[in-house]
C-alpha positions as CSV (number, residue, x, y, z in Angstrom):
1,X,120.3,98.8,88.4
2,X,116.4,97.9,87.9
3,X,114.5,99.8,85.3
4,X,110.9,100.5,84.9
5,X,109.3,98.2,86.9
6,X,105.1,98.5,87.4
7,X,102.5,96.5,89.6
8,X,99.4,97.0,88.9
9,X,96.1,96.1,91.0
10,X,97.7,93.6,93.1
11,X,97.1,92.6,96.5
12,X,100.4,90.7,98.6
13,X,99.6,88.6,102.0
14,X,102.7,88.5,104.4
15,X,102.8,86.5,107.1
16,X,105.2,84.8,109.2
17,X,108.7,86.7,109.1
18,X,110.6,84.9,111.9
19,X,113.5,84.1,109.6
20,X,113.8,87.7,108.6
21,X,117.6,88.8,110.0
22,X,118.4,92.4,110.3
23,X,121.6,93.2,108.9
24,X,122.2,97.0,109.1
25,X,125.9,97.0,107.3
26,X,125.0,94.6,104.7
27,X,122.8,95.0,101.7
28,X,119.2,92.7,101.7
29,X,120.4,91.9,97.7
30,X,123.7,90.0,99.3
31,X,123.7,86.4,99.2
32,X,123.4,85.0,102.8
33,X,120.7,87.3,104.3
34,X,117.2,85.8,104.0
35,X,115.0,88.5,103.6
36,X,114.5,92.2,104.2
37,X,112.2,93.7,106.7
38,X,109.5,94.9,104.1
39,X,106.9,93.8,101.9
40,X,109.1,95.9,99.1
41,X,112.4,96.5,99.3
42,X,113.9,98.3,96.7
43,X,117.8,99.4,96.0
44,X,118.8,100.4,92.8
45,X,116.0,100.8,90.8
46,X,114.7,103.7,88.3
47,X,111.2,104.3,87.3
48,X,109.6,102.0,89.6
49,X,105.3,102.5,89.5
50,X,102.8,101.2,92.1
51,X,99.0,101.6,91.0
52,X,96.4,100.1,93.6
53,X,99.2,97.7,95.1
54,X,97.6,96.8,98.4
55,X,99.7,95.0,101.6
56,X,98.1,92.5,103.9
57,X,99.8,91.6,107.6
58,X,98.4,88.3,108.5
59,X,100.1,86.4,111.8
60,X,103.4,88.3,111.5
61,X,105.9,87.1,113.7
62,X,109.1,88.9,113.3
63,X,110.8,92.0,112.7
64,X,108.9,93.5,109.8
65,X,109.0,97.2,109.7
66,X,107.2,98.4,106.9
67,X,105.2,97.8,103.8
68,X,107.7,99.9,101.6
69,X,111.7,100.7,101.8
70,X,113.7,102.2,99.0
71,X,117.2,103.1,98.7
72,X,118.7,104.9,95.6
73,X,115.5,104.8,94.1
74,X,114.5,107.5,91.6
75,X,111.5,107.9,89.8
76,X,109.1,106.3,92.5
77,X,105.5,106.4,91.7
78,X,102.9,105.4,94.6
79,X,99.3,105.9,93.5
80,X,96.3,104.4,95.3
81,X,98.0,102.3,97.2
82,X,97.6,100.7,100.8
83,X,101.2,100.2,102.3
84,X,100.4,100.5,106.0
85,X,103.2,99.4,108.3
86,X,102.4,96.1,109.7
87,X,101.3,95.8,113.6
88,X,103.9,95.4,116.3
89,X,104.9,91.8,116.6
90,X,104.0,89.6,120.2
């Protein structure tokens, strides 16, 4: 398990996202899968804190689905953030 964890003022560009595979039965943190459909993805994790985290979509072209997923997570903290869901891709 991940333990307090904190970003702070930070801003993260995503683009691109056509190697992302969507696994439903599998976990993102098993070897062999490439990436997860968000921005964040956290599993496992205690006292995680985002303070004025901001997520920017640029030329997305695959299955991303949001900014944030968590998954026995406890202690989330979200303030001031900007972790809208990216566009629909073409």
């Amino acid at each position: 398990m991940v333990k307090d964890i904190s970003f702070s003022d930070v801003q993260f560009e995503y683009s691109g996202g056509s190697d992302i595979q969507l696994h439903p039965d599998r976990s993102y943190g098993e070897f062999g899968c490439k990436a997860a459909p968000a921005a964040f993805y956290l599993q496992n994790a205690e006292n995680v804190r985002l303070h004025r985290v901001r997520i920017n979509w640029k030329n997305t072209d695959g299955p991303w689905q949001a900014a944030l997923s968590a998954e026995n997570v406890s202690g989330l903290e979200l303030s001031e953030c900007q972790l809208a869901a990216p566009a629909a891709s073409k």
